[in-house]
PDB file of N, CA, C, O and CB in Angstrom:
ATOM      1  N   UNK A   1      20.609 -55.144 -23.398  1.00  0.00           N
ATOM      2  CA  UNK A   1      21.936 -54.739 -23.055  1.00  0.00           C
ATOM      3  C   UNK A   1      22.240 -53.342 -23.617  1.00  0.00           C
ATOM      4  O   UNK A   1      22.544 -52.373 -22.922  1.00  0.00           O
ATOM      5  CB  UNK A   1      22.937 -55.759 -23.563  1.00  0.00           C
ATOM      6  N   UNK A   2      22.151 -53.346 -24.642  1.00  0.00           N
ATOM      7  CA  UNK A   2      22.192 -52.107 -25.579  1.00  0.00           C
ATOM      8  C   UNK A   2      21.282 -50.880 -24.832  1.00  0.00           C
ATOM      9  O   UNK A   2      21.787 -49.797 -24.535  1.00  0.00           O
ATOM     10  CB  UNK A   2      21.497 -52.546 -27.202  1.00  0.00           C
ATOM     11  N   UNK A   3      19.975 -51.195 -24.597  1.00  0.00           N
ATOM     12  CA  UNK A   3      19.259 -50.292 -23.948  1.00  0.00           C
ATOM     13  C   UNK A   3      19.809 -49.475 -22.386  1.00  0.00           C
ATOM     14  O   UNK A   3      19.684 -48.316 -21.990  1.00  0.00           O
ATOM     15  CB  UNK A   3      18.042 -51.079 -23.795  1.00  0.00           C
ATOM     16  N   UNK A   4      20.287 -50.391 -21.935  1.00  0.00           N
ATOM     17  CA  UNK A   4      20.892 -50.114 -20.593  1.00  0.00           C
ATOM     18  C   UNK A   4      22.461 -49.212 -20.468  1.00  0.00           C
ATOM     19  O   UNK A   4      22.914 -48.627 -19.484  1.00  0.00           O
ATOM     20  CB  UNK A   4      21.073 -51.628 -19.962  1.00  0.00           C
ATOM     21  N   UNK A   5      23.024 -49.356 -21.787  1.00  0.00           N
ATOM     22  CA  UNK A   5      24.192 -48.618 -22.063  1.00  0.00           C
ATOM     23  C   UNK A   5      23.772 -47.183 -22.586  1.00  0.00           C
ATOM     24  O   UNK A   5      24.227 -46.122 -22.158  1.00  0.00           O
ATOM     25  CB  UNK A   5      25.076 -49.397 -23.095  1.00  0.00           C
ATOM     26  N   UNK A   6      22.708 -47.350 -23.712  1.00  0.00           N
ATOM     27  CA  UNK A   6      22.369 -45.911 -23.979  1.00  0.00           C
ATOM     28  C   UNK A   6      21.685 -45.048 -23.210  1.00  0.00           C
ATOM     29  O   UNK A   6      21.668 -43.866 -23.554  1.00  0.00           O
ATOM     30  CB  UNK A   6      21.767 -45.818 -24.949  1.00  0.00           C
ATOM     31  N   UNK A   7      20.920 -45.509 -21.899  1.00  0.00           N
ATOM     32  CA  UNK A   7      19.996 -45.269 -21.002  1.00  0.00           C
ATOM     33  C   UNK A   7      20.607 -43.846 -20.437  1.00  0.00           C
ATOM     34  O   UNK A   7      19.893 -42.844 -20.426  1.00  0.00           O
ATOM     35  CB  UNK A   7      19.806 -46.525 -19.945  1.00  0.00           C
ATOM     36  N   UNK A   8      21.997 -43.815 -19.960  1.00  0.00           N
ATOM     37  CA  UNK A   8      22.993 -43.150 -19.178  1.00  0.00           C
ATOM     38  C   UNK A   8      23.595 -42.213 -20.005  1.00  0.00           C
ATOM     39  O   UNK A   8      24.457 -41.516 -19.469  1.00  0.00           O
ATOM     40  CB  UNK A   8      23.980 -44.033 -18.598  1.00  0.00           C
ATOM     41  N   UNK A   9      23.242 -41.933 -21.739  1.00  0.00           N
ATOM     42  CA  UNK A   9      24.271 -41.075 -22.269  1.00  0.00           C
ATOM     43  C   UNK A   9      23.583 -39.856 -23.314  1.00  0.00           C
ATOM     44  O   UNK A   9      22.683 -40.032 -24.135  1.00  0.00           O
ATOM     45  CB  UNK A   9      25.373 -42.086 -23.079  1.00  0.00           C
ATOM     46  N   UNK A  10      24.069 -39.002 -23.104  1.00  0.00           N
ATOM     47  CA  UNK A  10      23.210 -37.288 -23.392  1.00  0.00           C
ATOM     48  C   UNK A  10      23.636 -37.430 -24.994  1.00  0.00           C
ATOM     49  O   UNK A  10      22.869 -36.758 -25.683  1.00  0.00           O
ATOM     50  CB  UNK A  10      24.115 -35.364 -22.336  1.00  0.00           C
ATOM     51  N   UNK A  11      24.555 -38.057 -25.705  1.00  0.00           N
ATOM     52  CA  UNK A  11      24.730 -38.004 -27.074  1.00  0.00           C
ATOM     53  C   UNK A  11      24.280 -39.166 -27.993  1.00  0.00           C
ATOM     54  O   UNK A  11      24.772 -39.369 -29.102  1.00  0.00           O
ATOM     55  CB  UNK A  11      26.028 -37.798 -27.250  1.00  0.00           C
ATOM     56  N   UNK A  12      23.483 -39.768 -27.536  1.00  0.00           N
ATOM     57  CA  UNK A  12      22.525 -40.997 -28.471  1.00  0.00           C
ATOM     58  C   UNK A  12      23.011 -40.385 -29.720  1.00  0.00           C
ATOM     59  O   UNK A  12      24.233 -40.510 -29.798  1.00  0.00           O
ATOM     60  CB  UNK A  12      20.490 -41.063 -28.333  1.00  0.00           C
ATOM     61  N   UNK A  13      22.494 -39.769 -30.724  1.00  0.00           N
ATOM     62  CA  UNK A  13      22.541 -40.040 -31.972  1.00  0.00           C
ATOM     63  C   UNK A  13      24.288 -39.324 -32.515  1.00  0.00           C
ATOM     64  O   UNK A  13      24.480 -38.645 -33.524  1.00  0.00           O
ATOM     65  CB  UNK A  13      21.017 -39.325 -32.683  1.00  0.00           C
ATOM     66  N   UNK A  14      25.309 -39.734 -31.523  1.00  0.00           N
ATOM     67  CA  UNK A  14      26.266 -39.132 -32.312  1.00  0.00           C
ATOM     68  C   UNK A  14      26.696 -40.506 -32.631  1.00  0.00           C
ATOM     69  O   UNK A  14      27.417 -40.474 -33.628  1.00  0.00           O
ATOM     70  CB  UNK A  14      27.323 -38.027 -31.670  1.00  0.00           C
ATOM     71  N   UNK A  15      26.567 -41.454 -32.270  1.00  0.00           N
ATOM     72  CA  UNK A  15      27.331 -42.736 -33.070  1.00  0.00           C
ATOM     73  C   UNK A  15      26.797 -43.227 -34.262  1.00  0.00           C
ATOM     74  O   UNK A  15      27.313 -43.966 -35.101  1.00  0.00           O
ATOM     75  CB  UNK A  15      27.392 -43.978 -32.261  1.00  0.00           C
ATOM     76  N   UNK A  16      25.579 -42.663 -34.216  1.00  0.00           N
ATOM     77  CA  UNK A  16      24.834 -42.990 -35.980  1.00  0.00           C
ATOM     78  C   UNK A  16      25.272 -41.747 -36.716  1.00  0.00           C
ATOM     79  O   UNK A  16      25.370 -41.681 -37.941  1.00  0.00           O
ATOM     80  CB  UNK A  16      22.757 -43.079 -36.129  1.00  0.00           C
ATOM     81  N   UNK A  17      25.508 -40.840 -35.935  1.00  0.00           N
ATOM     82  CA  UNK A  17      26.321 -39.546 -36.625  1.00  0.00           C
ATOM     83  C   UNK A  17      27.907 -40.068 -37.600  1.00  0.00           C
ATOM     84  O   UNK A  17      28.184 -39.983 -38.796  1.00  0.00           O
ATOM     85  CB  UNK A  17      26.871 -38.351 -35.047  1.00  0.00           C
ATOM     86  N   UNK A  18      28.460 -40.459 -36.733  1.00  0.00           N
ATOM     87  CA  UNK A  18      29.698 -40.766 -37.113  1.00  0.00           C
ATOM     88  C   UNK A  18      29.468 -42.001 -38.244  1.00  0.00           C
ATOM     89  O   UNK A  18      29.770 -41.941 -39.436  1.00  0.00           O
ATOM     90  CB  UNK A  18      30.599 -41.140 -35.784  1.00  0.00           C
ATOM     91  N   UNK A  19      28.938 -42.973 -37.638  1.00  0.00           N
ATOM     92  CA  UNK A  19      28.735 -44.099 -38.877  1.00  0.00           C
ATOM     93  C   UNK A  19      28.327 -43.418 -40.238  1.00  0.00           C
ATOM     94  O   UNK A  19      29.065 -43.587 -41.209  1.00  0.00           O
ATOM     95  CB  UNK A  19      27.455 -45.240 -38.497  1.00  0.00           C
ATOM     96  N   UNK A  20      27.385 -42.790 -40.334  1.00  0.00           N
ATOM     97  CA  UNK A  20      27.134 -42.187 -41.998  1.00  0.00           C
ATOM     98  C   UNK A  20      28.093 -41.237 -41.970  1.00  0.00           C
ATOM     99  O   UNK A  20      28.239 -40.808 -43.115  1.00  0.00           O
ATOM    100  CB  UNK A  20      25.542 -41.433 -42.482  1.00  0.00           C
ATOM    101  N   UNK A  21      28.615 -40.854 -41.416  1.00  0.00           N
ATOM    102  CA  UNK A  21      29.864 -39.422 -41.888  1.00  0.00           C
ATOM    103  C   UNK A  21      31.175 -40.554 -42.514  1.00  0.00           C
ATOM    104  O   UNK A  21      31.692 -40.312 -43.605  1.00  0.00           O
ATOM    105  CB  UNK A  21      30.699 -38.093 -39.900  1.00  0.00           C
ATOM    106  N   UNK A  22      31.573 -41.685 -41.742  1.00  0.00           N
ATOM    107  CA  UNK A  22      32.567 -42.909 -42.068  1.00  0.00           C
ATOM    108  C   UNK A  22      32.025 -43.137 -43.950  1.00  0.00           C
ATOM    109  O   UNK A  22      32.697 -43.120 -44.981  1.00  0.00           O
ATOM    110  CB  UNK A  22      32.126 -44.673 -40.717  1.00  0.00           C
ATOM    111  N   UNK A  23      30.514 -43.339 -43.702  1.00  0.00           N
ATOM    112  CA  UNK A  23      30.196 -43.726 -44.913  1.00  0.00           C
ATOM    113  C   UNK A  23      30.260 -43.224 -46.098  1.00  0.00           C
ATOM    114  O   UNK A  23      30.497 -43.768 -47.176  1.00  0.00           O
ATOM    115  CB  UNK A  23      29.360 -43.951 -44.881  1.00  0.00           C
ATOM    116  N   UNK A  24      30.046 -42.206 -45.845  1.00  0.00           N
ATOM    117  CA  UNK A  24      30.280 -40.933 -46.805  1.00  0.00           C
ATOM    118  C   UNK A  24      31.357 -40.951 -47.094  1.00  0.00           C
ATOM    119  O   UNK A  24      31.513 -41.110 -48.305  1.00  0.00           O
ATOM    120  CB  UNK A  24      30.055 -39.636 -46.393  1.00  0.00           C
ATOM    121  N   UNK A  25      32.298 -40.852 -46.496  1.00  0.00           N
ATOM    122  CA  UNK A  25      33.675 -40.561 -46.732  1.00  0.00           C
ATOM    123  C   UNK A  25      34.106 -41.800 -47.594  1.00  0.00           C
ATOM    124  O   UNK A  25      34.585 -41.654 -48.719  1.00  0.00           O
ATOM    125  CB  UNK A  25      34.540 -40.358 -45.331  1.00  0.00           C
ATOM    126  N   UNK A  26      33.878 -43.251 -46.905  1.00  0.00           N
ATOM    127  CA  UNK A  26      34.435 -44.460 -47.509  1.00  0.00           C
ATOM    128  C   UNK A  26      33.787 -44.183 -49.147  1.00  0.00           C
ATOM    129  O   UNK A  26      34.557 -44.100 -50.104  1.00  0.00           O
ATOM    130  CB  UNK A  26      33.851 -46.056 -46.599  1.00  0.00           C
ATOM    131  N   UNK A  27      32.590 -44.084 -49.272  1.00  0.00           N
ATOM    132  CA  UNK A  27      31.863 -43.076 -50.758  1.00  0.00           C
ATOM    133  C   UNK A  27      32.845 -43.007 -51.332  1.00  0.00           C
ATOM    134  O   UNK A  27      33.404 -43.944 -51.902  1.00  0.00           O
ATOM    135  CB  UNK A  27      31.197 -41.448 -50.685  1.00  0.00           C
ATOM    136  N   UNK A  28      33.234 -41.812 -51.268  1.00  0.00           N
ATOM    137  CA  UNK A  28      33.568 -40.292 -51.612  1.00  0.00           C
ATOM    138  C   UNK A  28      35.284 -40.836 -51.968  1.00  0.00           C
ATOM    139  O   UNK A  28      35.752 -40.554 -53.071  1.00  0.00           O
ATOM    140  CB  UNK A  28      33.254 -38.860 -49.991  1.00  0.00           C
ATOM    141  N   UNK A  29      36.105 -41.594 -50.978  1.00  0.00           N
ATOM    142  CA  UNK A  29      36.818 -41.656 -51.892  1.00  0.00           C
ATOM    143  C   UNK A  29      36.969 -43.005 -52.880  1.00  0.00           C
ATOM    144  O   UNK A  29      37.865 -42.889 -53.716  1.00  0.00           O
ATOM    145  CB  UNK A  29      37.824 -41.293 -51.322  1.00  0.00           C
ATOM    146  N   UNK A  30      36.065 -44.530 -52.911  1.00  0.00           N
ATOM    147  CA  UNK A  30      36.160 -45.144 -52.995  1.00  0.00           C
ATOM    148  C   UNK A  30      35.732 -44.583 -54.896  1.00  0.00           C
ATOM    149  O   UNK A  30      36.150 -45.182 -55.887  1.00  0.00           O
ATOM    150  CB  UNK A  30      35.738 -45.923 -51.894  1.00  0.00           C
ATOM    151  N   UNK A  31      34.993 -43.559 -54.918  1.00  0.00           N
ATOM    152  CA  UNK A  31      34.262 -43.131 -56.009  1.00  0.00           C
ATOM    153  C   UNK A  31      35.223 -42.393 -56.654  1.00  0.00           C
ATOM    154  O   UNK A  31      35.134 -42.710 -57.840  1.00  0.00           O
ATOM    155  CB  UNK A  31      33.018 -42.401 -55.726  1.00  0.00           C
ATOM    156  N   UNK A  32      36.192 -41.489 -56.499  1.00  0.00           N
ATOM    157  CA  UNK A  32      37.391 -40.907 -56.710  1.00  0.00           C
ATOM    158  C   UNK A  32      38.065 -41.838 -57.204  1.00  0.00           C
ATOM    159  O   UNK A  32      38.142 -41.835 -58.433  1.00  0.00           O
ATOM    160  CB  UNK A  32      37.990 -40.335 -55.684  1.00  0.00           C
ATOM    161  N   UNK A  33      38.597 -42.663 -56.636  1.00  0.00           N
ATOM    162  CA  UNK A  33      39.641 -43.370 -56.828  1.00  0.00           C
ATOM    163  C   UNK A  33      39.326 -44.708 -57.966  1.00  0.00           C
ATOM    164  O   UNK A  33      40.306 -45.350 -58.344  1.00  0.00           O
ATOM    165  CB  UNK A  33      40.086 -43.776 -55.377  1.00  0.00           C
ATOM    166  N   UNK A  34      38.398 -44.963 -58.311  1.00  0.00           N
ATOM    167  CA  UNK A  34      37.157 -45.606 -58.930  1.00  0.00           C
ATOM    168  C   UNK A  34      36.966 -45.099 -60.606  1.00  0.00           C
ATOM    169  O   UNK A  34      37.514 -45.288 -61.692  1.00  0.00           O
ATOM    170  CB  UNK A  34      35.744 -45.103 -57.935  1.00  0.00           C
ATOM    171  N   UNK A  35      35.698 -44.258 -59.969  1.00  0.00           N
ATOM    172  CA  UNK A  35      35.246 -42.890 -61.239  1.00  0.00           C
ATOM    173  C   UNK A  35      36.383 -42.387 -62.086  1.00  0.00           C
ATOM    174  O   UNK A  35      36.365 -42.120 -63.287  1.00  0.00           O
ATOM    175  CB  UNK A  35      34.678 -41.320 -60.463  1.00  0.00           C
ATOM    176  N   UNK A  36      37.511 -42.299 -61.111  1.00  0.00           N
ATOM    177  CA  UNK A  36      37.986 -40.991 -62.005  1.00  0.00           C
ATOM    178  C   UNK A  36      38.761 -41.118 -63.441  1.00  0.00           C
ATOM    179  O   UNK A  36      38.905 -42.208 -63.994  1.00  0.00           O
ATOM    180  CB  UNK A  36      38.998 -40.173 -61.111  1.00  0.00           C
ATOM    181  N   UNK A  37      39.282 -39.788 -64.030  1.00  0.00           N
ATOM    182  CA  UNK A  37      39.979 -40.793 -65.484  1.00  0.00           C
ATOM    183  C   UNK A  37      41.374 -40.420 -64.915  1.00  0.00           C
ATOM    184  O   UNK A  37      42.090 -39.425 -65.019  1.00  0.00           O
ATOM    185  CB  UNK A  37      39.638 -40.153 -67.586  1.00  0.00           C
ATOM    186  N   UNK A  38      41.475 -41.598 -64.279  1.00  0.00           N
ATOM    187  CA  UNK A  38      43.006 -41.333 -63.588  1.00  0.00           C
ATOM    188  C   UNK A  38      43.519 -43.241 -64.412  1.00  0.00           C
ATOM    189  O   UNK A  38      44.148 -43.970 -63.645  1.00  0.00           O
ATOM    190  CB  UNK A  38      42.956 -41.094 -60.969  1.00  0.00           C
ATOM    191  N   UNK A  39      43.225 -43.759 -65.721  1.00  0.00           N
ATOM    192  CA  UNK A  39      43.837 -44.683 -66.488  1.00  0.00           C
ATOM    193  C   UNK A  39      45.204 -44.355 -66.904  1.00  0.00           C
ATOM    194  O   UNK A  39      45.937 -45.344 -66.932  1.00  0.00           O
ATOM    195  CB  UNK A  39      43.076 -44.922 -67.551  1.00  0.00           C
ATOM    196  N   UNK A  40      45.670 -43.413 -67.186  1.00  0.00           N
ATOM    197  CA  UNK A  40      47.083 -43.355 -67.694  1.00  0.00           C
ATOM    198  C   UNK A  40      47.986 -43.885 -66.642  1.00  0.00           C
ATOM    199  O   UNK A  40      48.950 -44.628 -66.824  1.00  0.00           O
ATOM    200  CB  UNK A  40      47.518 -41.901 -68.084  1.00  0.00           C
ATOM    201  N   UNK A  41      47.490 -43.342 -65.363  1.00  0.00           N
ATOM    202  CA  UNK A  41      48.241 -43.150 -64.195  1.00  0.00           C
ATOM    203  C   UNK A  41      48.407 -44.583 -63.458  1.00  0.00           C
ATOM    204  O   UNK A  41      49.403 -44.892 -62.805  1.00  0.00           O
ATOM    205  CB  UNK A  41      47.522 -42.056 -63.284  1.00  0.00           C
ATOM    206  N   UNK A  42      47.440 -45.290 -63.635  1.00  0.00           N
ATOM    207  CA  UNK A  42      47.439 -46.340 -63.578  1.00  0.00           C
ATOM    208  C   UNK A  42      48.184 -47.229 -64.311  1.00  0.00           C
ATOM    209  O   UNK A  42      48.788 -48.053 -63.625  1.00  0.00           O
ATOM    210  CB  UNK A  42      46.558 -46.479 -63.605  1.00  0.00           C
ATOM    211  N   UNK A  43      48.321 -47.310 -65.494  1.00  0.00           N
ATOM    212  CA  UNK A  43      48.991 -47.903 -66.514  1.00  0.00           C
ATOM    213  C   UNK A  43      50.352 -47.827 -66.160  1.00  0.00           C
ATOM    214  O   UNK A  43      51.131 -48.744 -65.903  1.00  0.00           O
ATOM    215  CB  UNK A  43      48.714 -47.335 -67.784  1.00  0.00           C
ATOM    216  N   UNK A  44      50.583 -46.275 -66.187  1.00  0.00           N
ATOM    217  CA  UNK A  44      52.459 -46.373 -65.910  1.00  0.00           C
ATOM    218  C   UNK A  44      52.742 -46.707 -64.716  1.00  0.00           C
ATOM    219  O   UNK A  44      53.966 -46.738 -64.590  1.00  0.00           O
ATOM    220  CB  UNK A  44      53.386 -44.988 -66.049  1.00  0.00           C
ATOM    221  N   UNK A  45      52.068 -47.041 -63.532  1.00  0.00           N
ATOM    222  CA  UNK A  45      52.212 -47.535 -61.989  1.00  0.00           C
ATOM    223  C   UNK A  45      52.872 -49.279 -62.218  1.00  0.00           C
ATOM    224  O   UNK A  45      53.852 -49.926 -61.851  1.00  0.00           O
ATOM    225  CB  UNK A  45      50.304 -47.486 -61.033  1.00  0.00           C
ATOM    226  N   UNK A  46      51.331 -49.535 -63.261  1.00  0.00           N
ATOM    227  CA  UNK A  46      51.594 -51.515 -63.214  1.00  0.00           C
ATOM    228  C   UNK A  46      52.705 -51.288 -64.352  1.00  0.00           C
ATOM    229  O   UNK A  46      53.112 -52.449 -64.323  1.00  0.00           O
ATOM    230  CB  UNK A  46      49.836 -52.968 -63.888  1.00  0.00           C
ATOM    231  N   UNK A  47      53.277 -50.855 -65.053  1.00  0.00           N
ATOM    232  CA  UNK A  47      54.503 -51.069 -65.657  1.00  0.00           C
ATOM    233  C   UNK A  47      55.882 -50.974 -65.093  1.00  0.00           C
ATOM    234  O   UNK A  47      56.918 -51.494 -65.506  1.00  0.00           O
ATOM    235  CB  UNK A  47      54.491 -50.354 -66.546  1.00  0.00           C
ATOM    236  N   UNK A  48      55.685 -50.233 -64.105  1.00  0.00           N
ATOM    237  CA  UNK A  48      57.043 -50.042 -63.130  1.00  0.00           C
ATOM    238  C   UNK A  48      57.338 -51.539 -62.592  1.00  0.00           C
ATOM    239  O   UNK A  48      58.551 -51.454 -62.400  1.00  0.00           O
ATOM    240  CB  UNK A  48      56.744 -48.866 -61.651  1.00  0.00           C
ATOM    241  N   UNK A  49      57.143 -52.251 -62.397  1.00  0.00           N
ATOM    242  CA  UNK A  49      57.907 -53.636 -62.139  1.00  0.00           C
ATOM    243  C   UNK A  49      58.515 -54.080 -63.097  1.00  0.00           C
ATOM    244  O   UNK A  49      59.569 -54.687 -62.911  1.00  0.00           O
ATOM    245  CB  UNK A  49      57.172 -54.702 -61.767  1.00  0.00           C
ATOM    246  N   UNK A  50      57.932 -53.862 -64.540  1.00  0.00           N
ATOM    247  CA  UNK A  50      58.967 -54.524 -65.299  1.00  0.00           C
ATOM    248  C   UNK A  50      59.726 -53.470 -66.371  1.00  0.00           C
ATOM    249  O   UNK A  50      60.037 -53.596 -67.555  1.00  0.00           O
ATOM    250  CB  UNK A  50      58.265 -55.780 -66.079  1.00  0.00           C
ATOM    251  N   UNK A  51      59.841 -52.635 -65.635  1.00  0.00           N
ATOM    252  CA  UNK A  51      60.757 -51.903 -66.485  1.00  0.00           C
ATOM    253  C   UNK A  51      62.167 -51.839 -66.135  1.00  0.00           C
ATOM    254  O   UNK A  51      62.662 -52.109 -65.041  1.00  0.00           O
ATOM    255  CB  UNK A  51      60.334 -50.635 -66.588  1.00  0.00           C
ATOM    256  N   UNK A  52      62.636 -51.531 -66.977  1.00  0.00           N
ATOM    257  CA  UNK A  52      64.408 -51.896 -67.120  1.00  0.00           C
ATOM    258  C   UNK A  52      65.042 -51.056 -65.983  1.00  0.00           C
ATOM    259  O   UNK A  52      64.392 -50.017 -65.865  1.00  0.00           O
ATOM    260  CB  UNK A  52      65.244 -51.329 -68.818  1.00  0.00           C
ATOM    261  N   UNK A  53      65.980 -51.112 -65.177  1.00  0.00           N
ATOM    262  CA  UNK A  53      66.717 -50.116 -64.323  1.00  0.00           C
ATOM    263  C   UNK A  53      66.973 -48.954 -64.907  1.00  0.00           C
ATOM    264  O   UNK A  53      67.146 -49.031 -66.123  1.00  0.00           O
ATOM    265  CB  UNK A  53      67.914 -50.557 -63.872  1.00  0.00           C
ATOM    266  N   UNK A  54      67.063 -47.756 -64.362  1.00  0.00           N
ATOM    267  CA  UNK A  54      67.455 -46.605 -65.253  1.00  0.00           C
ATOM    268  C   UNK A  54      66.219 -45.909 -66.015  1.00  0.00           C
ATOM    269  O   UNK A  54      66.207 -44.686 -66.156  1.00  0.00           O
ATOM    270  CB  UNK A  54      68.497 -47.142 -66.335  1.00  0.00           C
ATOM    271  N   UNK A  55      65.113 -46.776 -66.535  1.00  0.00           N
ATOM    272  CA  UNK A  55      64.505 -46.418 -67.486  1.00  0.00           C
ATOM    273  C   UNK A  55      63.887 -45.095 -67.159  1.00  0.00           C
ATOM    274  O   UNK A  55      63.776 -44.815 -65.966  1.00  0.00           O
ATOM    275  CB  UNK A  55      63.693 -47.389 -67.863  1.00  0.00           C
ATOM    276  N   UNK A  56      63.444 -44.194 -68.115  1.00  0.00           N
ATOM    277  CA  UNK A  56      62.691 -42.555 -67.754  1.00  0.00           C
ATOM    278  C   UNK A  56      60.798 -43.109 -68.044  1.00  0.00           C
ATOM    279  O   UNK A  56      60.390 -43.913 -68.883  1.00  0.00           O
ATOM    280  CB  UNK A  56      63.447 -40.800 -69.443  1.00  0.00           C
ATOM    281  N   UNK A  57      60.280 -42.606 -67.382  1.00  0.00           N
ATOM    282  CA  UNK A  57      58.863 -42.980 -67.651  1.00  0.00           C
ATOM    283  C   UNK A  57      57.985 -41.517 -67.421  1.00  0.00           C
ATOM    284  O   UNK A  57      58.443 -40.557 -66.801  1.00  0.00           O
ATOM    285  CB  UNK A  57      58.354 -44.312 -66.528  1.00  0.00           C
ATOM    286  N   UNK A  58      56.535 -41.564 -68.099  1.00  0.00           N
ATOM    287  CA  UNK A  58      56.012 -40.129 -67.629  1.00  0.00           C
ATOM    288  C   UNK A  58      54.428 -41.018 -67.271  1.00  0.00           C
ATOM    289  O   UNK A  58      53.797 -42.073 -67.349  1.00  0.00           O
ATOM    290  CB  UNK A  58      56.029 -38.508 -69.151  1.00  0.00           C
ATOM    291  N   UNK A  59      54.455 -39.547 -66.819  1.00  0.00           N
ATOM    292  CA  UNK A  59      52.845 -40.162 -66.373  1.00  0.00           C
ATOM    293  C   UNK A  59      51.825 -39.143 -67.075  1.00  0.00           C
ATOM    294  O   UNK A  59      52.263 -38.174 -67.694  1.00  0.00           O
ATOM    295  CB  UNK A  59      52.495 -40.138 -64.418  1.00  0.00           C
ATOM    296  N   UNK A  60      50.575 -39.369 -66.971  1.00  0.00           N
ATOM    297  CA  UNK A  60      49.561 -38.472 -67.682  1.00  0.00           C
ATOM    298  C   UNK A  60      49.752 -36.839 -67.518  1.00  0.00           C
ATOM    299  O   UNK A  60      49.203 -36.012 -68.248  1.00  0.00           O
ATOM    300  CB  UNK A  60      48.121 -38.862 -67.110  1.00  0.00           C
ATOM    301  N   UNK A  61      50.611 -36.544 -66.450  1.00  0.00           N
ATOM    302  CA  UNK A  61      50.541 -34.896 -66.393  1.00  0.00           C
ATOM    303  C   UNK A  61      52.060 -34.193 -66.954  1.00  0.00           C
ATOM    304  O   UNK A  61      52.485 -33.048 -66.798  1.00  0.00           O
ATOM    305  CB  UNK A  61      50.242 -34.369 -64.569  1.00  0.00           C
ATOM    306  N   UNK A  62      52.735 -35.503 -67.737  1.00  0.00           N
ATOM    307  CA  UNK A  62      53.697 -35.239 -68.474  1.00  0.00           C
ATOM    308  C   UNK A  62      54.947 -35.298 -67.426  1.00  0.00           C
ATOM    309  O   UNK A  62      55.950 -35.225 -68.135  1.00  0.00           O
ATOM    310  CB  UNK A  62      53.431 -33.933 -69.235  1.00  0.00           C
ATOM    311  N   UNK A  63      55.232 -35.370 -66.439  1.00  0.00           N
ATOM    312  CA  UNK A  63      55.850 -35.521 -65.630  1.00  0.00           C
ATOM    313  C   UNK A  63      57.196 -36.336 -65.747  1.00  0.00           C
ATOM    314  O   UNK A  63      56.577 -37.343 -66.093  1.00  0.00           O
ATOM    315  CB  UNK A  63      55.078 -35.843 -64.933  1.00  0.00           C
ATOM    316  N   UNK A  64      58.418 -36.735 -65.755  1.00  0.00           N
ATOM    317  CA  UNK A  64      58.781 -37.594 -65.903  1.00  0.00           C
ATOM    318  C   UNK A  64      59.810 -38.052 -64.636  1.00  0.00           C
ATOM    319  O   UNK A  64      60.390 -37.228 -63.929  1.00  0.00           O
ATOM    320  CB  UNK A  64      59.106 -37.478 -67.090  1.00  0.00           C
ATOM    321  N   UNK A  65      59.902 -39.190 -64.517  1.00  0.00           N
ATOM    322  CA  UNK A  65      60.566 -40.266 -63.509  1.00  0.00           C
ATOM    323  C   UNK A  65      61.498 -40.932 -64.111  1.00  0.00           C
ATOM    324  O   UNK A  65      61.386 -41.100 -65.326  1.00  0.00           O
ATOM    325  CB  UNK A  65      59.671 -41.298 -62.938  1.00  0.00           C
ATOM    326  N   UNK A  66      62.748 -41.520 -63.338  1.00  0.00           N
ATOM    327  CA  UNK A  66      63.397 -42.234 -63.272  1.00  0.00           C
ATOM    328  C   UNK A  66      63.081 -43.875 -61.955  1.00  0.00           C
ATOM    329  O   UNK A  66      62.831 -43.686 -60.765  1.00  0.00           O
ATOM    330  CB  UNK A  66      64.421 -41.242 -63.195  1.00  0.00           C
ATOM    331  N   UNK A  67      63.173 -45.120 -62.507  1.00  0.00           N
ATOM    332  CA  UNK A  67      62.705 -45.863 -62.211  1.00  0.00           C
ATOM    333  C   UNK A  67      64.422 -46.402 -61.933  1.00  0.00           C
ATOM    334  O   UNK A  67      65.209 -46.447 -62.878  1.00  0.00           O
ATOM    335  CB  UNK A  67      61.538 -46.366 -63.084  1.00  0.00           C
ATOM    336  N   UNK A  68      64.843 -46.797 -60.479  1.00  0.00           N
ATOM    337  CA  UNK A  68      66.366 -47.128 -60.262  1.00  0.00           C
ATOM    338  C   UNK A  68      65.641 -48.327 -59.059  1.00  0.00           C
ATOM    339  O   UNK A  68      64.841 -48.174 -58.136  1.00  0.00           O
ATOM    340  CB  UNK A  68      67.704 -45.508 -59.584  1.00  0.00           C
ATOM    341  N   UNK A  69      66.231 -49.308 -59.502  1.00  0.00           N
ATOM    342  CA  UNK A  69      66.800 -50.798 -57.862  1.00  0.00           C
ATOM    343  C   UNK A  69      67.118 -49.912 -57.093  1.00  0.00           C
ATOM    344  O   UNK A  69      67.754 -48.902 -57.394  1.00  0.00           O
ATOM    345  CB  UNK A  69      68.466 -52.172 -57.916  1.00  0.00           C
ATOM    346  N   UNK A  70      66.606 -50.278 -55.768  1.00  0.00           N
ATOM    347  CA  UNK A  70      67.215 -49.730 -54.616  1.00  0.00           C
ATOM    348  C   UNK A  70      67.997 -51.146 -53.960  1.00  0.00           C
ATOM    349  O   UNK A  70      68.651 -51.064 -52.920  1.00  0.00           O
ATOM    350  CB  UNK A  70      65.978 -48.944 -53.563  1.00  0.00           C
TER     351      UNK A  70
END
């Protein structure tokens, strides 16, 4: 079946093209987001549910937020 679909088409290897370019990418950021020393940032994310209304919070690049109920 497969043979009979590719039989008819001038770009054969662009769909194995695209699959490792997908892959790479899924990589690349799965490894980022993974690897990186992005822990602070993380930390003050899972604390935002239980923090008080109002409260000021910072994150690793010193930044600071206000955390308000919508």
């Amino acid at each position: 079946m497969w043979r009979q679909f590719y039989e008819g088409m001038d770009l054969v290897h662009l769909p194995l093209f695209t699959l490792l370019l997908f892959f790479a990418v899924f990589l690349g950021v799965t490894a980022w987001v993974l690897l990186a020393r992005r822990g602070q940032d993380y930390d003050a994310l899972a604390r935002l549910p239980l923090a008080e209304p109002g409260a000021v919070t910072s994150d690793s690049r010193g930044e600071r937020g206000h955390h308000e109920l919508e």
